[in-house]
C-alpha positions as CSV (number, residue, x, y, z in Angstrom):
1,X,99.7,245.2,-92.4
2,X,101.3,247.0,-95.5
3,X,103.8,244.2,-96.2
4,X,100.8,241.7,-95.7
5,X,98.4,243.8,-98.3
6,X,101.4,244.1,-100.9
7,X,102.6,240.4,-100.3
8,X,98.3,239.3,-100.9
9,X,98.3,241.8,-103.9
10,X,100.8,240.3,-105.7
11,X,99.4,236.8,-105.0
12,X,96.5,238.0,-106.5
13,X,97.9,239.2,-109.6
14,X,99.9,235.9,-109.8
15,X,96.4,234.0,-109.3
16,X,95.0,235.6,-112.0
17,X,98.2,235.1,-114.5
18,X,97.5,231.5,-113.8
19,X,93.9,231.2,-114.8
20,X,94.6,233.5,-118.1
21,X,97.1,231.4,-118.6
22,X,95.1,227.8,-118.4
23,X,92.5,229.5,-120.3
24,X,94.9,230.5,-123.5
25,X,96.3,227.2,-122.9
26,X,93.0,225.7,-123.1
27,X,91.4,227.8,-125.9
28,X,94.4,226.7,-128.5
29,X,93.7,223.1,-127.9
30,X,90.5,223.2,-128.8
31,X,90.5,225.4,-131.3
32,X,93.5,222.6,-133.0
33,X,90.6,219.7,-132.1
34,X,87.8,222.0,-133.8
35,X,90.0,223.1,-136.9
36,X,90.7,218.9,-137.5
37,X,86.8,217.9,-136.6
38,X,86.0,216.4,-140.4
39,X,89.3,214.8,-140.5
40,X,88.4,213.1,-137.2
41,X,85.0,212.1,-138.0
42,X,86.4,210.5,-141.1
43,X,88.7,208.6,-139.5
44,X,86.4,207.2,-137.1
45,X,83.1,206.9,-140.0
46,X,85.9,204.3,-141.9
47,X,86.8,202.6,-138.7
48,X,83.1,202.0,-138.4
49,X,82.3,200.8,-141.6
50,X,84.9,198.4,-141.7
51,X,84.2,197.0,-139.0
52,X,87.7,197.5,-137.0
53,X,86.5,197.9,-133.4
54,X,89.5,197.7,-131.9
55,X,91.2,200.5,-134.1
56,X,88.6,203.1,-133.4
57,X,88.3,202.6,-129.6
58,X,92.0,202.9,-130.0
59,X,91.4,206.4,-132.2
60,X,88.8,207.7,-129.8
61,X,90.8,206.9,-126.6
62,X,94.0,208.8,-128.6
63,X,91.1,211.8,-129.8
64,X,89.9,212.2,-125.7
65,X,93.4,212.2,-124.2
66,X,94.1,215.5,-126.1
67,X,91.2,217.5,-125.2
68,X,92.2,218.8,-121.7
69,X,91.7,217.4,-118.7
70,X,91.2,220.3,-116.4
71,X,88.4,222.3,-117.2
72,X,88.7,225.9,-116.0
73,X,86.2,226.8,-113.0
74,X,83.7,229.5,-113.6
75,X,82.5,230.2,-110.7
76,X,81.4,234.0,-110.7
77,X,81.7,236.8,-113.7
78,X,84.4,238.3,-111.6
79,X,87.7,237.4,-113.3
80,X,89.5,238.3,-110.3
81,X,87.5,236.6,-107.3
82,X,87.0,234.1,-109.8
83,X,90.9,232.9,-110.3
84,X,91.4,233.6,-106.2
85,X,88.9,231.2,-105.4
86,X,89.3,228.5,-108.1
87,X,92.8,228.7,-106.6
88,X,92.7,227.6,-103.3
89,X,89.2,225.4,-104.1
90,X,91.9,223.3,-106.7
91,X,93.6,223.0,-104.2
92,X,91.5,222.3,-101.6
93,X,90.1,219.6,-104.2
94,X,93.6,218.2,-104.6
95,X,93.7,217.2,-101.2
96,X,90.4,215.0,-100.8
97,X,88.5,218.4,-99.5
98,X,84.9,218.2,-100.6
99,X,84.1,221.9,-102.1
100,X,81.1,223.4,-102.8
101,X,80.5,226.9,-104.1
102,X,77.6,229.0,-105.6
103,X,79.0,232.9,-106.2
104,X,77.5,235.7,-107.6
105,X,80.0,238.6,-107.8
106,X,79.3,240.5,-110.7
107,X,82.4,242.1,-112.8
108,X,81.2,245.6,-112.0
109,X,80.9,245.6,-108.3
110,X,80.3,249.4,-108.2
111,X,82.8,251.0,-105.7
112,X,84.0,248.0,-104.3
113,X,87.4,246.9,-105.3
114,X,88.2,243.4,-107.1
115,X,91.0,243.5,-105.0
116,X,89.6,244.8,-102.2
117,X,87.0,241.3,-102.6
118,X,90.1,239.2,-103.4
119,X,91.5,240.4,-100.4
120,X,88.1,238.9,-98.2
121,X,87.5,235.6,-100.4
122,X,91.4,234.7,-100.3
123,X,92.0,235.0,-96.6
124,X,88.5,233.2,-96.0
125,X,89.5,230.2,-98.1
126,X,93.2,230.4,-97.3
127,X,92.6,230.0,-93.8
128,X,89.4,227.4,-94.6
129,X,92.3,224.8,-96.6
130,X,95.0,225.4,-93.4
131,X,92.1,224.7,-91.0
132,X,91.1,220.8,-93.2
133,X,95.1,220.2,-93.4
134,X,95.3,220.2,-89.5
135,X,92.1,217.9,-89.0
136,X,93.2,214.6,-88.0
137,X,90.0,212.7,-88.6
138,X,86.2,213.2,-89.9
139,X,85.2,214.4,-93.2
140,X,86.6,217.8,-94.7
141,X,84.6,219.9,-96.8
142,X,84.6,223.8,-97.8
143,X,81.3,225.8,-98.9
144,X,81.5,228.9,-100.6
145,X,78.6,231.3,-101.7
146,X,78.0,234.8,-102.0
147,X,74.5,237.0,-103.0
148,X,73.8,240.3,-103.7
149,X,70.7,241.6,-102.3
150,X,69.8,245.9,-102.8
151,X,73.1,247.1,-102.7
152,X,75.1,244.8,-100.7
153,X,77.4,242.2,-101.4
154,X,77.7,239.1,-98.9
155,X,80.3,236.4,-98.7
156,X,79.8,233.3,-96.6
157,X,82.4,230.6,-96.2
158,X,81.8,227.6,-94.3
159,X,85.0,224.9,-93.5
160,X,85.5,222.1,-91.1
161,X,88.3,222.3,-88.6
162,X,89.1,220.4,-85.3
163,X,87.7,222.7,-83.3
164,X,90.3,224.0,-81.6
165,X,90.6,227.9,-81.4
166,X,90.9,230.9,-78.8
167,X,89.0,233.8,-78.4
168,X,90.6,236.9,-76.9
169,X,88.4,239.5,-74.8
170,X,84.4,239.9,-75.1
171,X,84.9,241.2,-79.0
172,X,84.9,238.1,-81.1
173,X,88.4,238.5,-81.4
174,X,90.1,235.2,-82.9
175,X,93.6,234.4,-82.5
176,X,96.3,233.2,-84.6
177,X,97.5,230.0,-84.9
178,X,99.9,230.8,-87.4
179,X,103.7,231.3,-86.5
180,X,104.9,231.6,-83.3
181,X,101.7,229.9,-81.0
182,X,103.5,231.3,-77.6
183,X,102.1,234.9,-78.9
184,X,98.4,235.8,-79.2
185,X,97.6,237.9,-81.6
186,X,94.6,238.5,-84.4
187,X,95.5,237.1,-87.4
188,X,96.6,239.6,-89.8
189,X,94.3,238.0,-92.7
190,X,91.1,238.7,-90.4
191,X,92.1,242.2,-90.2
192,X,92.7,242.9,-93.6
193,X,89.1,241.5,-93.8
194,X,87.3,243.7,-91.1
195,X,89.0,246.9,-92.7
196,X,87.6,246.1,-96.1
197,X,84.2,245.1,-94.7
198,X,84.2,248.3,-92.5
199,X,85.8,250.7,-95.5
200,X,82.1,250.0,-97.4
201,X,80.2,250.3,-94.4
202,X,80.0,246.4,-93.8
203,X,81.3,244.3,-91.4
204,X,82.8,240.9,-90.9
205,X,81.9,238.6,-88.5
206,X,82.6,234.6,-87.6
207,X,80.6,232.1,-85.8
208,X,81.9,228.4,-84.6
209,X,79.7,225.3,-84.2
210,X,81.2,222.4,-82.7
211,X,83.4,221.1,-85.7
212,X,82.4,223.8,-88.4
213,X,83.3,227.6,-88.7
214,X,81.5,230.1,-90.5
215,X,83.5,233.0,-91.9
216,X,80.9,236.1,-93.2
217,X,81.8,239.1,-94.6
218,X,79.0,242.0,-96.0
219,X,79.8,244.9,-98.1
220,X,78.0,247.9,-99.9
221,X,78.4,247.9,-103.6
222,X,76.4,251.0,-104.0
223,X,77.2,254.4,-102.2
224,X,75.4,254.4,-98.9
């Protein structure tokens, strides 16, 4: 469990590299685009005036390919949650996955951890992407959204997979199907989730639906 929190921790960290990355990236495009703006719009007034069409659609199409293409996701005021789930939604994305998410995770989350919350949204949305790449057929989509209501913070995430799954003993208890399928154990992801959940006096809980499971996770931002 140690190895697996350090291993997720620096994932995290790498996560967030990334987006701050994309972002400076980003930023000094723009700000190139922005500095040259009158010179543009010069350009393209005399294209206009003279009447050369085919010169300014040429200019225009030249103008749009260097503003960039990817638009960083903002999907919460979290910067941390934020580049974990834009993470593995890109990439969920990449692979025809239709995504969904509405999150409100505030920076200051009171005594809850960022990385104690990366540590919940990554494993829910890690195991949401695995669960789409084994579906053989039907339509794969993700949905992610969290509220804060008094003093707790709630994290819902709702994937398709092919419904297969095994449940081990009267608890709720999901196994693995990671690694080695001859041994059934509970994935060490949903662990690191219930000891968050139940370090702020929350809990985490999943529910399955024919085709679609529901991964729920509650936590108190505010001393109990």
């Amino acid at each position: 469990m140690l190895k697996y929190n350090a291993r997720a921790a620096e994932n995290h960290i790498a996560m967030q590299h990334e987006q701050y990355a994309r972002f400076m990236q980003n930023s000094e495009t723009i700000k190139s685009i922005r500095h040259d703006f009158r010179h543009h719009i010069a350009v393209i007034k005399g294209y206009n005036n003279s009447g050369e069409g085919e010169k300014l659609g040429a200019y225009i199409d030249e103008l749009a390919s260097a503003v960039p293409a990817h638009d960083e996701k903002i999907l919460c005021e979290n910067f941390a949650v934020n580049a974990v789930a834009a993470h593995y939604l890109g990439i969920a994305e990449s692979e025809g996955v239709s995504v969904e998410a509405r999150l409100d995770i505030p920076e200051d989350t009171g005594p809850v951890s960022a990385m104690d919350l990366c540590v919940v949204m990554g494993n829910f949305l890690e195991n949401a992407v695995e669960a789409c790449r084994r579906m053989e057929r039907g339509d794969k989509f993700i949905r992610v959204s969290s509220r804060i209501e008094g003093d707790t913070l709630s994290i819902v995430v709702t994937n398709s997979f092919d419904g297969l799954w095994q449940e081990c003993g009267k608890d709720g208890v999901y196994l693995s199907r990671k690694g080695n399928v001859e041994i059934a154990r509970e994935g060490v992801g949903l662990l690191s989730v219930k000891s968050v959940c139940e370090r702020y006096e929350g809990f985490a809980e999943y529910e399955i639906a024919g085709s679609v499971w529901k991964s729920s996770a509650l936590v108190h931002i505010e001393p109990a």
